[in-house]
Residue frames relative to the residue before (quaternion, step in Angstrom):
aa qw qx qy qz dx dy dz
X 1.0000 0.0000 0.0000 0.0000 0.00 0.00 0.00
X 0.5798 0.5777 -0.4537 0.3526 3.48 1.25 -0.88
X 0.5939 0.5536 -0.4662 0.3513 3.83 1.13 -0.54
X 0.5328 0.5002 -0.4834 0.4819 3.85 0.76 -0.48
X 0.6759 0.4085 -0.4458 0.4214 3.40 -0.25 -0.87
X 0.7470 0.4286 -0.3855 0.3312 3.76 0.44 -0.72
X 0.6286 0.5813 -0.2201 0.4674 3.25 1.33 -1.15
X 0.7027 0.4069 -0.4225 0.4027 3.72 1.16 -0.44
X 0.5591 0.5659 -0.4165 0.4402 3.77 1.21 -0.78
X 0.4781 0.7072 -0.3880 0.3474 3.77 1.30 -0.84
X 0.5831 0.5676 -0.1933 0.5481 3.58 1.04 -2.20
X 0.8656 0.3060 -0.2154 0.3329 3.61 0.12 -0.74
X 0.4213 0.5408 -0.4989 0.5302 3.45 1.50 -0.33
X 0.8729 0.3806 -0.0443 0.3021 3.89 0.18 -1.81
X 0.5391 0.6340 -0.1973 0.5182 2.35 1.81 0.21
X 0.4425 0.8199 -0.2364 0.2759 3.32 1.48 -0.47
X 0.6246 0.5722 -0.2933 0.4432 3.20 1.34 -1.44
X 0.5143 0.6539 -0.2647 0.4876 3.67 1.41 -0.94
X 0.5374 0.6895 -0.2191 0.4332 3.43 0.93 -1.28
X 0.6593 0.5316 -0.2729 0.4564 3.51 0.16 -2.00
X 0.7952 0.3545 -0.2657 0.4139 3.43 0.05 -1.60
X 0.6413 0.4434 -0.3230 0.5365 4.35 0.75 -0.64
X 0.8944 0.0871 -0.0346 0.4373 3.84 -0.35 -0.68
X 0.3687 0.6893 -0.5281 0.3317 3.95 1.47 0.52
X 0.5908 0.6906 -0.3021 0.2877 3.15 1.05 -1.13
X 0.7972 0.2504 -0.0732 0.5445 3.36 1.10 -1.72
X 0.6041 0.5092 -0.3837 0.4780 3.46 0.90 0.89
X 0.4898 0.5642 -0.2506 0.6156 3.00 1.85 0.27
X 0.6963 0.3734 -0.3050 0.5317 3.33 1.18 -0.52
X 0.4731 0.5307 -0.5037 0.4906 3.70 0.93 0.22
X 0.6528 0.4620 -0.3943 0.4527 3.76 0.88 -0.38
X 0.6758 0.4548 -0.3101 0.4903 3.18 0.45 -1.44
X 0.5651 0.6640 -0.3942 0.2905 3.74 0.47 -0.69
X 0.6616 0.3400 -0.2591 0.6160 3.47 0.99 -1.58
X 0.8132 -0.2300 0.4113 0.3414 3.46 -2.82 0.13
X 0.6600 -0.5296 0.4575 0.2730 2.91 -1.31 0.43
X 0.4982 0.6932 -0.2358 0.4644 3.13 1.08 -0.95
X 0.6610 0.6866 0.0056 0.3027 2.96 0.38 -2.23
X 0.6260 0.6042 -0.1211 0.4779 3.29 0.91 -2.26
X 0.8953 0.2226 -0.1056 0.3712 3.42 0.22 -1.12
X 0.5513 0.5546 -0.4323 0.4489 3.43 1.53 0.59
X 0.2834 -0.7696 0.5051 0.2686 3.70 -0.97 0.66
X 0.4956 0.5401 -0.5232 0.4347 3.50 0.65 0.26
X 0.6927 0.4537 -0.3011 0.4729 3.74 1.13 -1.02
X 0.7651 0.2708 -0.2537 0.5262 3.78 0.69 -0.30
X 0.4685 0.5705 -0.5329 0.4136 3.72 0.43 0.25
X 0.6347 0.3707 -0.3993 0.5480 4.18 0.45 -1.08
X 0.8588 0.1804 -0.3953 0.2714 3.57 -0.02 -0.02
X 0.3939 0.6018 -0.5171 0.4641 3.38 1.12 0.20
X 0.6109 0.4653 -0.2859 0.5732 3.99 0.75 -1.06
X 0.7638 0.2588 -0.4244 0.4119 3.94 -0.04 0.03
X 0.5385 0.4908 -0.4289 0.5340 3.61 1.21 -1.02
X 0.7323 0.3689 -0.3908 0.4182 3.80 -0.08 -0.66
X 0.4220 0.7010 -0.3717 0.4386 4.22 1.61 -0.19
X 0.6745 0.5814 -0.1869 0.4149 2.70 0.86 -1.73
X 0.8775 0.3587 -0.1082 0.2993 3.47 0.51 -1.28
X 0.4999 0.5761 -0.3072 0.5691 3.22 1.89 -0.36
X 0.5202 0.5908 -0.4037 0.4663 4.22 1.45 -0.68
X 0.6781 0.5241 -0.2812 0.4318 3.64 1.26 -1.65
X 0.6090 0.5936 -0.2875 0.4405 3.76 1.02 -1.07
X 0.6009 0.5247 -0.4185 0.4342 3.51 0.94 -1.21
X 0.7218 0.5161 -0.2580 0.3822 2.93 0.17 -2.45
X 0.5863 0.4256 -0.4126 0.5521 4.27 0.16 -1.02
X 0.7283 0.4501 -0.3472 0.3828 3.77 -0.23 -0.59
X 0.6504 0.3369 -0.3809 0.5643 3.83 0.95 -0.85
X 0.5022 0.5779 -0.5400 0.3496 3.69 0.65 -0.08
X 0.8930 0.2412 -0.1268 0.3581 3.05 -0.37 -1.20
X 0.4610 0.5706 -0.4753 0.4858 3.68 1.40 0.09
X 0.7560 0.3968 -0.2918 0.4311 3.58 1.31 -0.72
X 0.3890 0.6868 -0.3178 0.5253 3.40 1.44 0.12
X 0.7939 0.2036 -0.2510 0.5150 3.22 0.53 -0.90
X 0.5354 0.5454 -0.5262 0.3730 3.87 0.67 -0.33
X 0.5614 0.5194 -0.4394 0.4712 3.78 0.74 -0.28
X 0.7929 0.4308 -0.1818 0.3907 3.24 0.34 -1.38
X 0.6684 0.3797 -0.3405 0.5413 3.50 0.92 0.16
X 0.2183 0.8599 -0.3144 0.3379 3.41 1.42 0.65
X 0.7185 0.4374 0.2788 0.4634 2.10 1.13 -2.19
X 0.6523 0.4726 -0.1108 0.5821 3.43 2.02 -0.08
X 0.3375 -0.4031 0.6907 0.4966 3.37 -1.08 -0.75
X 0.4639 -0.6257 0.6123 0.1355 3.45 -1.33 1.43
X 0.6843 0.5087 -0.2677 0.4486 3.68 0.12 -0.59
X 0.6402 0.4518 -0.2150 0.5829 3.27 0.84 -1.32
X 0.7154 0.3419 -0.1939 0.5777 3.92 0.17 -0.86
X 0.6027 0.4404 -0.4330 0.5053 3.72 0.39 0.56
X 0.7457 0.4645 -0.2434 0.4111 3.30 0.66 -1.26
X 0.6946 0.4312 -0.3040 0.4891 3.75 1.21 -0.73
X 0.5981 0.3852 -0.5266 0.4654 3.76 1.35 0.18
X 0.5579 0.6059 -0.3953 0.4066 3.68 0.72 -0.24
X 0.5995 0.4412 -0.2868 0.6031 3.65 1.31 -0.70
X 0.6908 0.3964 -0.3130 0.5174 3.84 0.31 -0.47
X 0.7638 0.1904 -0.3087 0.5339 4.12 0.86 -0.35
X 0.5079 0.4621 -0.5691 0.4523 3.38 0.58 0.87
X 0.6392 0.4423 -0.3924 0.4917 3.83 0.63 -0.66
X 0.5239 0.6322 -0.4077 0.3995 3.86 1.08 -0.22
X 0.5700 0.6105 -0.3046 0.4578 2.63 1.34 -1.80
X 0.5352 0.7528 -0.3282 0.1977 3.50 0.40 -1.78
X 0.7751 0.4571 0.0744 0.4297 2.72 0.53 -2.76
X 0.6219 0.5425 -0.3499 0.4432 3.57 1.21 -0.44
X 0.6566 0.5448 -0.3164 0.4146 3.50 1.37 -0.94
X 0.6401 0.5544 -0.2202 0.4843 3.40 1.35 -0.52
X 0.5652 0.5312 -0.3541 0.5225 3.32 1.23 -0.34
X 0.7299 0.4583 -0.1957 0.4680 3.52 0.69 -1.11
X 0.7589 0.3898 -0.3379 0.3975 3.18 0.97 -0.63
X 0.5163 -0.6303 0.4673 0.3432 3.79 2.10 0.44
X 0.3435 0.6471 -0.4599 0.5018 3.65 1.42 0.76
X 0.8400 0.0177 0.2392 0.4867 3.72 0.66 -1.49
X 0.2370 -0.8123 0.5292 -0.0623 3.05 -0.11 1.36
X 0.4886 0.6416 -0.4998 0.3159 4.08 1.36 0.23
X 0.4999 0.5296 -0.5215 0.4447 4.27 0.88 -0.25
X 0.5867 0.4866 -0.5522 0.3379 3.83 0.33 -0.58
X 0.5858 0.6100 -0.4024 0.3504 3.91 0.78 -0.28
X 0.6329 0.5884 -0.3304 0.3795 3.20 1.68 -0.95
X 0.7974 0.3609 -0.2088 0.4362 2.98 1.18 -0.65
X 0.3301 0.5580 -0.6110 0.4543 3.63 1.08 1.05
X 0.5594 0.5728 -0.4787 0.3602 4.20 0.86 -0.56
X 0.8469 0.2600 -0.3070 0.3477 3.56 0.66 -0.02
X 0.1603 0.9174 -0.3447 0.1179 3.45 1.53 0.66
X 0.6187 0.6320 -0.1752 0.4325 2.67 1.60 -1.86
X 0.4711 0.5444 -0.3103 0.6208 3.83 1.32 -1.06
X 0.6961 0.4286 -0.4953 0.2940 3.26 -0.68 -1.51
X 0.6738 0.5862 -0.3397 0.2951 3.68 1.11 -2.24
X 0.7145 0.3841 -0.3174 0.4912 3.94 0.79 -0.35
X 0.6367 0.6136 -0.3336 0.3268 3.34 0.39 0.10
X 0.6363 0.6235 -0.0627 0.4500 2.84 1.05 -2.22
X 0.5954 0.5309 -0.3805 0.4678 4.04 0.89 -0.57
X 0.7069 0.5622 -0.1942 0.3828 3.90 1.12 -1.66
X 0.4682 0.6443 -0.3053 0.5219 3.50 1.93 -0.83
X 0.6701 0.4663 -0.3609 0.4509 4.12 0.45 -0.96
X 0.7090 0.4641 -0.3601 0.3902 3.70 0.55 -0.55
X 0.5902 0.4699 -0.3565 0.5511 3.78 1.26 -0.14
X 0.8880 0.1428 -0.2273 0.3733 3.70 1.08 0.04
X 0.3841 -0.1135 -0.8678 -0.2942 1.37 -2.46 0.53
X 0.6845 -0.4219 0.5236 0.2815 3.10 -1.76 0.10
X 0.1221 0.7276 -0.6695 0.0861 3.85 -0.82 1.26
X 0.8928 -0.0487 -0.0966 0.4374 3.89 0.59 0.18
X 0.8729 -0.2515 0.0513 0.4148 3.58 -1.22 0.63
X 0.7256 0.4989 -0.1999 0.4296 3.48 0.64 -1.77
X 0.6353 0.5459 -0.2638 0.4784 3.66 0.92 -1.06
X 0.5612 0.3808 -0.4086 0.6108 3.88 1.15 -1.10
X 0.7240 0.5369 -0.4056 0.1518 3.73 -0.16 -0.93
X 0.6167 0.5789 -0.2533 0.4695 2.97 1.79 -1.29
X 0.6962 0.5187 -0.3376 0.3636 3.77 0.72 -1.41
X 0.3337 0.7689 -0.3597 0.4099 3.49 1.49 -0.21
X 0.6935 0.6231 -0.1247 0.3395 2.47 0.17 -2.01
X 0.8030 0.3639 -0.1839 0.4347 3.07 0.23 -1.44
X 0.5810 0.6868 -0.2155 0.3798 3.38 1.06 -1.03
X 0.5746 0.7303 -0.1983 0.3117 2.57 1.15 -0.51
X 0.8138 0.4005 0.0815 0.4132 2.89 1.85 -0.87
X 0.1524 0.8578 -0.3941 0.2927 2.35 2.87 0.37
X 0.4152 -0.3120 0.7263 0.4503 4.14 -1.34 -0.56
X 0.3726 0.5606 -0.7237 0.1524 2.21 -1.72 1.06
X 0.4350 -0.7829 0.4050 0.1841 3.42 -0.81 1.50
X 0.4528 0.5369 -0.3993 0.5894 3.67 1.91 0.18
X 0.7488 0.3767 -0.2558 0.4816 3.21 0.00 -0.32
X 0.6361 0.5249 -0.2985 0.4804 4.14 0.91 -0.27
X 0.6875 0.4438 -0.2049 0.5370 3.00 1.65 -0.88
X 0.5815 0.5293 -0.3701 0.4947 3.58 1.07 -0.18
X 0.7397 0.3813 -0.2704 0.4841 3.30 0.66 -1.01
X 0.5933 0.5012 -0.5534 0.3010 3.65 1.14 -0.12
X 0.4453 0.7159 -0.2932 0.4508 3.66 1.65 -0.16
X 0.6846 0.4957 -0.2788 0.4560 3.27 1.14 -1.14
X 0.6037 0.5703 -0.2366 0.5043 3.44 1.19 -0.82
X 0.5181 0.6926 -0.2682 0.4242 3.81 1.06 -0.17
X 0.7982 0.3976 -0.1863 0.4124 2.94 1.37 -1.54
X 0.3240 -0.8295 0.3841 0.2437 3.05 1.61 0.08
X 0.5623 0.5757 -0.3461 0.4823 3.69 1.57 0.80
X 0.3904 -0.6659 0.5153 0.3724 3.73 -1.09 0.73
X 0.5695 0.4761 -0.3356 0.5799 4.18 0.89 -0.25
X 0.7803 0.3301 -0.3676 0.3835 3.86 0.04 -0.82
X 0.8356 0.3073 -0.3653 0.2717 2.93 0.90 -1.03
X 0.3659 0.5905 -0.6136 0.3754 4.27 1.84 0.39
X 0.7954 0.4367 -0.2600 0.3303 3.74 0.52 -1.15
X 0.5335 0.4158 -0.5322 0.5092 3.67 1.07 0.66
X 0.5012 0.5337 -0.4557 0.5062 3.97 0.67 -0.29
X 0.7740 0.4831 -0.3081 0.2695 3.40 0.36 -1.32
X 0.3199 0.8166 -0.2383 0.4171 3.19 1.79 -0.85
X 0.6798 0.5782 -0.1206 0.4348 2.76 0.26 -2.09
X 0.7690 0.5143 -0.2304 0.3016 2.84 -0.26 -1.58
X 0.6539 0.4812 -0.1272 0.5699 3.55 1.33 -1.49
X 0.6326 0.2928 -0.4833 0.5297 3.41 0.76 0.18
X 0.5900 0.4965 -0.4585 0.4418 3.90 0.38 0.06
X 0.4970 0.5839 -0.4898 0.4150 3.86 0.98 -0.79
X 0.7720 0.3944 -0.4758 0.1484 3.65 -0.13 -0.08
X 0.4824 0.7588 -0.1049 0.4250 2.52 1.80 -1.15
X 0.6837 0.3051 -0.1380 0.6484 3.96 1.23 -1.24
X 0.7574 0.3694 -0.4296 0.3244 3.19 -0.03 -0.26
X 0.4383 0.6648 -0.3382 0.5015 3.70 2.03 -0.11
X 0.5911 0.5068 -0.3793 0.4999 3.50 1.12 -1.06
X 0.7543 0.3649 -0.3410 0.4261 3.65 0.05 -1.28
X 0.5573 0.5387 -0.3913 0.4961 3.79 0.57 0.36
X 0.8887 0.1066 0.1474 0.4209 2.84 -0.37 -1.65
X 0.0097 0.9268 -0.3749 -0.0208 3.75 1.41 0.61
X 0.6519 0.4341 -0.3127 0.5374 3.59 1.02 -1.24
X 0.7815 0.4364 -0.3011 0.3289 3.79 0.00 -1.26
X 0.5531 0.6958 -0.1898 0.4171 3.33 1.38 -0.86
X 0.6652 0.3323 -0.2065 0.6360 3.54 1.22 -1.03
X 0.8356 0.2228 -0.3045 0.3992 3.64 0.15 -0.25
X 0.3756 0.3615 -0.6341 0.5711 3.33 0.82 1.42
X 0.8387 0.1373 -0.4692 0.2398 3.35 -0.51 -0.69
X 0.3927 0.7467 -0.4628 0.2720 3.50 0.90 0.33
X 0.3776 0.6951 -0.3772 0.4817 3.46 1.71 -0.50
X 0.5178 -0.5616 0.6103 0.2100 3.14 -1.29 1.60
X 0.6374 0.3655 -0.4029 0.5457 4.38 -0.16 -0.84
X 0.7777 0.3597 -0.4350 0.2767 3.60 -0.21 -0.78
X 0.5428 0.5197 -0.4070 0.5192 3.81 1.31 -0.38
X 0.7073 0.5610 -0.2101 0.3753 2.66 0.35 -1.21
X 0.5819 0.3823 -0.2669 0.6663 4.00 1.06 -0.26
X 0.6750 0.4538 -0.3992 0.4232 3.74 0.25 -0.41
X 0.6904 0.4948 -0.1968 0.4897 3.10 0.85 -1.33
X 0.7379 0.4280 -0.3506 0.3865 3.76 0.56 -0.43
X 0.7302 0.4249 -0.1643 0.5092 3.30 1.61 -0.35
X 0.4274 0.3812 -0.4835 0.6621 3.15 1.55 1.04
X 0.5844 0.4536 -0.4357 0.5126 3.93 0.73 -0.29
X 0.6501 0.5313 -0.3071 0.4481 3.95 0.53 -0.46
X 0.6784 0.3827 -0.2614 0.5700 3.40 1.04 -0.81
X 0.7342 0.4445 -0.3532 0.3724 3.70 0.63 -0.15
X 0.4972 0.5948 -0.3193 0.5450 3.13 1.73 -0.42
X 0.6988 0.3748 -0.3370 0.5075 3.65 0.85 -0.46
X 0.6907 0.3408 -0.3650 0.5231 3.65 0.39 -0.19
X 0.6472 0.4113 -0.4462 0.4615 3.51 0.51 0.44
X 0.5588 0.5392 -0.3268 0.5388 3.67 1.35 -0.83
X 0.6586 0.2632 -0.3724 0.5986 4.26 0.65 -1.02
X 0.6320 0.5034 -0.4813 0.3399 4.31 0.22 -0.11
X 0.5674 0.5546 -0.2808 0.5400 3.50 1.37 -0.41
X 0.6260 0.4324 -0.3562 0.5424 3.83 0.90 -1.44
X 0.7125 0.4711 -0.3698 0.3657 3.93 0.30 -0.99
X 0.5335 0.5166 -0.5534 0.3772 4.21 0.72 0.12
C-alpha cells in the first residue's frame, strides 16, 4: 500500500501543470484579494495560501474516507481481492488517460470531469460569499469548497482511493495527493505570472504527462504479473 501513497503524491506533484489551469484562477484571487501593498508581500500571502490550500487537502481527505468506506462495504459482498484488483485496473487506465491529457495527446478525461458538474452547480454559488478573500477563515473555507471543483485529477485519485477498499487508506491516499499539489499552488499564489507560462510549455506537459503514463504502465504491467 505504501506504493499508493507514493504513486498518489506522484499524480499531484506531475500533476500540477493540470492544476495551474483548474484552481490558478482561485488562488489568484487570494492575491488579487489583499492591498496592493499586501499583494506583493510573502509573509502577507503565504497564511492564506496555507489555509486555502488547508481547506482543500480536509475536502481531499474527507472525499477519500468516503469512498474507501464505500467500497469496504461493497467488497463485502465480493471476493475482496478480486474487487480490488479490477478498481486498481480501472484507476490505472485513468491514470493512463490523465498522462495523455497533460501531455495535450487526449483531450477524452475532460469528460470525466463534466460527471461532477451537476455537484460543482450547488456548491460553486457558497464559494462567492468567501470572496474576495481578506483573512485566514475565508481562505480556509473557499478551500473547503474547492475542494470539490471537477476535476479529472482528482477522480482519478480517488478512483485509487476506492481500490483500497479502506476508510484510513483510502483519506490518506487523497491526502497524499493533495501534498503533491502543495507545491505547485502555493507557487501560483507567489509567483502567478512566471509560473503559468512555464508550465504552459509544451516539453514541460509533455514530461509530466509521460511520466505519469510510465507509472501507470507499471502498475498495470505488476497488476497483470500478480493474476
Amino acid at each position: 500500500m505504501e506504493i499508493d501513497y507514493f504513486a498518489a503524491f506522484l499524480a499531484g506533484l506531475l500533476g500540477g501543470v493540470h492544476c495551474v489551469g483548474m484552481c490558478g484562477g482561485i488562488v489568484g484571487a487570494l492575491s488579487f484579494s489583499l492591498e496592493p501593498t499586501k499583494s506583493k508581500k510573502i509573509e502577507s500571502l503565504l497564511p492564506l495560501l496555507f489555509a486555502y490550500n488547508s481547506g482543500r487537502l480536509l475536502s481531499y481527505s474527507v472525499a477519500g474516507a468516503l469512498v474507501g468506506g464505500i467500497s469496504f462495504l461493497a467488497t463485502n459482498l465480493v471476493s475482496l481481492q478480486h474487487a480490488q484488483q479490477v478498481l486498481q485496473l480501472i484507476a490505472s487506465l485513468l491514470m493512463l488517460s490523465l498522462g495523455l491529457y497533460i501531455a495535450g495527446w487526449w483531450h477524452g478525461i475532460s469528460k470525466i470531469e463534466k460527471l461532477g458538474s451537476q455537484l460543482w452547480k450547488q456548491i460553486e454559488p457558497y464559494s462567492r460569499k468567501f470572496i474576495p478573500v481578506t483573512n485566514i477563515g475565508q481562505a480556509f473555507s473557499l478551500g473547503i469548497l474547492w475542494g470539490w471543483l471537477p476535476c479529472g485529477l482528482v477522480y482519478t485519485l480517488l478512483f485509487w482511493a476506492i481500490s483500497s477498499a479502506s476508510i484510513i487508506k483510502g483519506s490518506l491516499i487523497m491526502l497524499c495527493f493533495g501534498l503533491g499539489t502543495l507545491p505547485t499552488l502555493l507557487a501560483i499564489g507567489v509567483f502567478a505570472t512566471n509560473l503559468r507560462a512555464f508550465v504552459h510549455n509544451t516539453w514541460v506537459r509533455q514530461i509530466a504527462g509521460l511520466t505519469l503514463i510510465g507509472f501507470a504502465v507499471f502498475t498495470l504491467y505488476s497488476l497483470f504479473m500478480a493474476v
